[in-house]
N, C-alpha and C positions, 0 to 999 in steps of 0.2 A: 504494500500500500504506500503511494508517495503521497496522495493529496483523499481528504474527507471533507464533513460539512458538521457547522455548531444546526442540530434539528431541535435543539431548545434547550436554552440555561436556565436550571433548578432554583437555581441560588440568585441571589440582587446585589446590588453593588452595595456592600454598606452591612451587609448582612453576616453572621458569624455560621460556622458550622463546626461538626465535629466529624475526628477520623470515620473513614466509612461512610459517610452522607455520601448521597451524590450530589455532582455541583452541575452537569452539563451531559442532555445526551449528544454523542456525534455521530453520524452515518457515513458509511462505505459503503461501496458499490454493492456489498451482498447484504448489511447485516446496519442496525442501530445499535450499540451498546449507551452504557453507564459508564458515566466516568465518576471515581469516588476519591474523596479525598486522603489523601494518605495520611495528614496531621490537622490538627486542630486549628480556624484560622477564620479570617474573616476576607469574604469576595470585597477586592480593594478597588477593581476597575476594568472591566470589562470590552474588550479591545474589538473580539472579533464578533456579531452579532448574530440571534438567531436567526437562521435559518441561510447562512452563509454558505456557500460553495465553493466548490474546490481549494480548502488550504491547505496549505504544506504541510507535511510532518514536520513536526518539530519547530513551527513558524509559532512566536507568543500570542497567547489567542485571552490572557488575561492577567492580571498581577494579585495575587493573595495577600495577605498583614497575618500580622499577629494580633490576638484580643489586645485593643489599646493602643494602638498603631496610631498616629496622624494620618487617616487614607486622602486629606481635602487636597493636597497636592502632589500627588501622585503622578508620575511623568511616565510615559512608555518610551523605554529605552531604544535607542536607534537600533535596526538590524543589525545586523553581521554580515558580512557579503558587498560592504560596498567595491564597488567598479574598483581596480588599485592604478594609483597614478603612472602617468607612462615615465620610463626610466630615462 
């Protein structure tokens, strides 16, 4: 699988969860799964939208906190991958 789709986020921005919750289902060509959280934590900001298509594996699709976090200024970090300048 290189690329999936956010089919709906569980979870709100602002909102706390615990390990095992799910936060977001995504779909592939064959199949919807659950995505679950692995640690305790709160949805910080929400990048990629439901019902989104084709993103990348491994492409950030959201930013998590910890309970008690500052989330009001929250920045989504620049990719990785930019263009590299000619030598």
């Amino acid at each position: 699988m290189t690329e999936g789709g956010i089919a709906k986020w569980k979870k709100k921005e602002g909102e706390a969860f615990e390990a095992g919750e799910i936060l977001l289902e995504i779909e592939t060509d064959k199949a919807t799964m659950d995505v679950e959280a692995q640690d305790d934590g709160v949805m910080g900001k929400i990048i990629v939208s439901d019902g989104s298509k084709g993103v990348p594996v491994g492409k950030v699709i959201a930013l998590l906190a910890e309970e008690g976090d500052d989330i009001s200024n929250l920045e989504v970090p620049k990719e990785d991958g930019a263009s590299a300048a000619p030598a």
